[in-house]
C-alpha positions in Angstrom: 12.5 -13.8 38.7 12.4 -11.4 41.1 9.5 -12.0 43.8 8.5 -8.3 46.7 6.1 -8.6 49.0 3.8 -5.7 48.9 0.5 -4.6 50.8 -2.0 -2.5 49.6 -0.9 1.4 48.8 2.9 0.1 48.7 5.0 0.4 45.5 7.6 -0.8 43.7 10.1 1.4 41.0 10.9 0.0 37.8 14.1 2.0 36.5 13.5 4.9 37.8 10.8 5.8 35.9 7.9 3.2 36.1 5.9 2.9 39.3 3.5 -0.3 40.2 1.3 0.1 43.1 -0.6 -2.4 44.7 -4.3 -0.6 44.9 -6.1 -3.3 46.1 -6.1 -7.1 47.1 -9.3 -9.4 47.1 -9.6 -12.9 47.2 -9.8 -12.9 43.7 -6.6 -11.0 42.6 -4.5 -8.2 43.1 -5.2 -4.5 41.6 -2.4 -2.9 40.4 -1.8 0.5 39.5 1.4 1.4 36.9 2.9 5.0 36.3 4.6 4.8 32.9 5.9 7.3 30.6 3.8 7.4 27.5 6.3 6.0 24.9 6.1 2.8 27.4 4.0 0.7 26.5 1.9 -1.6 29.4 -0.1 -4.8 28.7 -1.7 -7.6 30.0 0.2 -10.8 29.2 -2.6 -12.2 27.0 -2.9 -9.3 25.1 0.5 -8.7 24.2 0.7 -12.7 23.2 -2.3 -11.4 21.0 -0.4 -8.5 19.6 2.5 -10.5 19.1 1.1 -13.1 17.3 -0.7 -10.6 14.9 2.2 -9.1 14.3 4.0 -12.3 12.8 0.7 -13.0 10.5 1.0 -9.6 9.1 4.4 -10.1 8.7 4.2 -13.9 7.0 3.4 -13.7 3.1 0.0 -15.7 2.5 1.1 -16.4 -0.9 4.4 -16.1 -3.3 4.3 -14.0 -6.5 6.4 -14.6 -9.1 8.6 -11.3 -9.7 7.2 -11.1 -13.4 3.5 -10.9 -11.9 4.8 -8.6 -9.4 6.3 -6.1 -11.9 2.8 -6.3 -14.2 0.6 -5.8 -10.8 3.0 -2.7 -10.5 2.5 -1.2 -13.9 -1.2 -1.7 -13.8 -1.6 0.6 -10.7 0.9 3.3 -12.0 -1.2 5.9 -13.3 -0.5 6.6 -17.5 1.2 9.8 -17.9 1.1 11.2 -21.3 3.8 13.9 -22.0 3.6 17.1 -24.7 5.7 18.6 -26.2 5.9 22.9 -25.7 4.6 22.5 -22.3 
């Protein structure tokens, strides 16, 4: 880990392209400000444990299906299409 000292209004430069700066210290915690290109995305730790962990239940199976039930749950939600002849 890489530890800067900083005081308030300094930053730092994250490859090139990021910028943190330190807005404000009080003896509760430290306000930082980050400059990110849109397609980056910028979380608090808890909330991207949160989003992680969300995106492993979505991504678990709740419950096995045999293939055979599967392939009938399949049919029953294709819609019937009847075909005629001459058309």
């Amino acid at each position: 880990m890489l530890v800067i000292t900083r005081k308030s209004g300094e930053s730092l430069v994250i490859n090139g392209n990021i910028e943190v700066t330190v807005v404000g210290i009080t003896k509760d915690g430290v306000r930082l400000g980050i400059e990110a290109p849109r397609d980056i995305q910028v979380h608090r730790r808890e909330v991207f444990e949160a989003i992680a962990e969300a995106n492993r239940a979505a991504a678990t199976p709740t419950q096995k299906m045999p293939m055979q039930d599967a392939a009938a749950l399949l049919r029953a939600q294709t819609p019937k299409v009847r075909l005629t002849k001459g058309r």
